[in-house]
C-alpha positions, 0 to 999 in steps of 0.5 A, a space after each residue: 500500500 499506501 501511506 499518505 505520499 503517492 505510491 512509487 511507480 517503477 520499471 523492470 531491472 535487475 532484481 536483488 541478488 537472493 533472487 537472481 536465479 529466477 530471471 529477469 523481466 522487461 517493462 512490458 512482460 513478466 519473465 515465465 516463472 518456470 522452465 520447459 524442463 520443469 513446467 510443472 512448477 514456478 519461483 516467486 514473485 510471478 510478476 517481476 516488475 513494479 506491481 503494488 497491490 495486486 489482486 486477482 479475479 477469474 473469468 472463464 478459464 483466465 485470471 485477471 490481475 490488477 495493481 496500483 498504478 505504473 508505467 503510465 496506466 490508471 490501471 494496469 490489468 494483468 492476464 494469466 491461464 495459470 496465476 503463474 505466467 502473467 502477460 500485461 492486458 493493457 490499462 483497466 481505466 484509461 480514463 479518469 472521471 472529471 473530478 479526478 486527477 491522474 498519477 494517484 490510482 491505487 489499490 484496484 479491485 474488481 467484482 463480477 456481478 453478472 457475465 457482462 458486468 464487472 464493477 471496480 474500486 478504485 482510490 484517486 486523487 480527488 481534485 476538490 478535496 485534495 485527499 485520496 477517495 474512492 471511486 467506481 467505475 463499470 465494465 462489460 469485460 474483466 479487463 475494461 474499459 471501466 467507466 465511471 460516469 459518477 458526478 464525485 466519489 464514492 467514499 471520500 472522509 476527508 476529515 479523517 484522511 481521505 478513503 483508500 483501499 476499497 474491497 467488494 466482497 458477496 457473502 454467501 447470503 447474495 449482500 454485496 459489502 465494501 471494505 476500506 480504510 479511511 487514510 488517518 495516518 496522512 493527518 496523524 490520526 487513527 487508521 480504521 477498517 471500515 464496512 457498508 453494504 453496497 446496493 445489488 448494483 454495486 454502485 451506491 452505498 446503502 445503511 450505515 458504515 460501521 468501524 471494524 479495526 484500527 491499529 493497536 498491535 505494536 507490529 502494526 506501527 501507526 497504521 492498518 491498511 488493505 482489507 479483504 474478506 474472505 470466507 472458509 468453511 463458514 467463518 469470515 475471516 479479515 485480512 488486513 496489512 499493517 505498517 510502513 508501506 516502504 518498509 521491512 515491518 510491513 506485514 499481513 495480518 488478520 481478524 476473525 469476523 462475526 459478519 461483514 458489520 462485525 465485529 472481529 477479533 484479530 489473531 494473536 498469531 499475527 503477522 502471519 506473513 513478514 519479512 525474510 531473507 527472500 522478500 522484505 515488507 510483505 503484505 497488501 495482498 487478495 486471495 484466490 482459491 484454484 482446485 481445491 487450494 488457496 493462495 495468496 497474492 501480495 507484494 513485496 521488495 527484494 530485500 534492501 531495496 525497499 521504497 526503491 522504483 526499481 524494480 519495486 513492488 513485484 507479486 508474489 504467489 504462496 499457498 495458504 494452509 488452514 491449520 484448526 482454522 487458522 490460515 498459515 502462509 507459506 512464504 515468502 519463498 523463492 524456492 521452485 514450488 508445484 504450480 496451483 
């Protein structure tokens, strides 16, 4: 994530030396993860260019990534048959609403709500409030063009910041849900994780946000950030990165839910992914299942390298396993795993 200063934006270039040996790739197209001789698995990160905030959607039979923006595009959007070999699929928003200003498009995150009808959240830089808000855009394919037709933001609390890190969740009921983090560590004051239900359009929100989670654990620093549910076996669990965002400490966590309106009690296992010698400030993450397994999309620095452009934040793919119903990561690793 985020922080109050814009996100870095980077091109491709060599990566830490921990990671050499998996290979380099150019601005326009991830290196493969795999070799011929043995396709069967892949070495972390998957995309090795600058790719903060990633998250993923499948459509059919492909996957759809999208990340925080670089190389000149609002949104870049990612496509991958395997969540392995990732192929840039151009820009999701080529074309901010009028209230927006361009060069601060973080944390995207898309929905499908009907076979032609994908919506996205977005955070932007809001022209008439000069803080970070969220807005939503609509599209008949995963990859856009988004459009937002909307006459200002969708969530914007500048009084406490402004609004980041918007996340559409469906729970298993049909309710559609929002989740995001009111920008409190740009003024000095608290980060909250917020949730509201969403109209069945996804357009609108409707009833009363309510306040989740802020920052109180001492790994977390001054700051919460990158919420997401996701729910398995029948509890809902909220995940949540924390800290710096261009640092080491930067780290995922998580919370147990009662419902998407709470309230949650977060883990005292956390974190549950940090750094190591492999990868440095890992965290804003979203979570796919394929086949029967979960995995974990974040990012991260090759260590030493963190709040540099180059190469930035890469992707990185871990399994998650659940443990007396706990999520346990296995990561970050940079060693060859079977493929999901």
């Amino acid at each position: 994530m985020t922080g109050s200063g814009p996100r870095r934006l980077g091109a491709a270039a060599a990566i830490a030396a921990a990671l050499l040996a998996a290979g380099c790739g150019s601005q326009e197209k991830s290196s493969p993860s795999s070799t011929a001789e043995d396709a069967h698995v892949f070495t972390n990160p998957v995309v090795r260019t600058d790719a903060p905030d990633p998250q993923a959607i499948r459509v059919g039979d492909t996957w759809y990534l999208f990340h925080t923006n670089s190389g000149g595009r609002n949104v870049p959007v990612l496509s991958s048959p395997d969540l392995v070999e990732w192929a840039p699929a151009g820009d999701a928003l080529p074309e901010l609403p009028d209230w927006a200003d361009a060069g601060r498009t973080w944390a995207p995150e898309a929905i499908q709500l009907a076979p032609d009808r994908f919506v996205l959240y977005y955070t932007v830089a809001d022209r008439a409030s000069r803080r970070q808000c969220v807005g939503r855009a609509v599209a008949t394919t995963p990859s856009g063009p988004y459009r937002d037709d909307s006459a200002g933001p969708l969530i914007c609390q500048a009084e406490l910041g402004g609004s980041i890190d918007a996340s559409p969740y469906r729970d298993t009921d049909g309710s559609l849900w929002l989740l995001w983090k009111n920008d409190g560590n740009a003024i000095g004051v608290d980060t909250w994780l917020w949730s509201q239900r969403l109209s069945p359009d996804g357009l609108r929100l409707t009833g009363t946000p309510v306040r989740l989670l802020k920052q109180t654990e001492p790994w977390e620093g001054s700051l919460i950030e990158g919420p997401f549910f996701h729910r398995h076996d029948g509890t809902l669990y909220l995940f949540f990165a924390a800290n710096a965002y261009d640092k080491a400490t930067y780290a995922e966590g998580y919370a147990i839910c009662e419902s998407p309106a709470g309230p949650c009690v977060k883990a005292a296992e956390n974190p549950i992914l940090k750094a190591n010698d492999v990868a440095s400030g890992p965290g804003h993450a979203s979570m796919v299942e394929q086949d029967g397994r979960t995995w974990l999309l974040y990012h991260a620095w090759p260590p030493g390298q963190e709040g540099s452009t180059d190469p930035g934040r890469q992707v990185w793919l871990d399994e998650v396993v659940w443990t007396d119903g706990k999520p346990v990561v296995k990561g970050p690793t940079a060693n060859p795993q079977p493929r999901p």
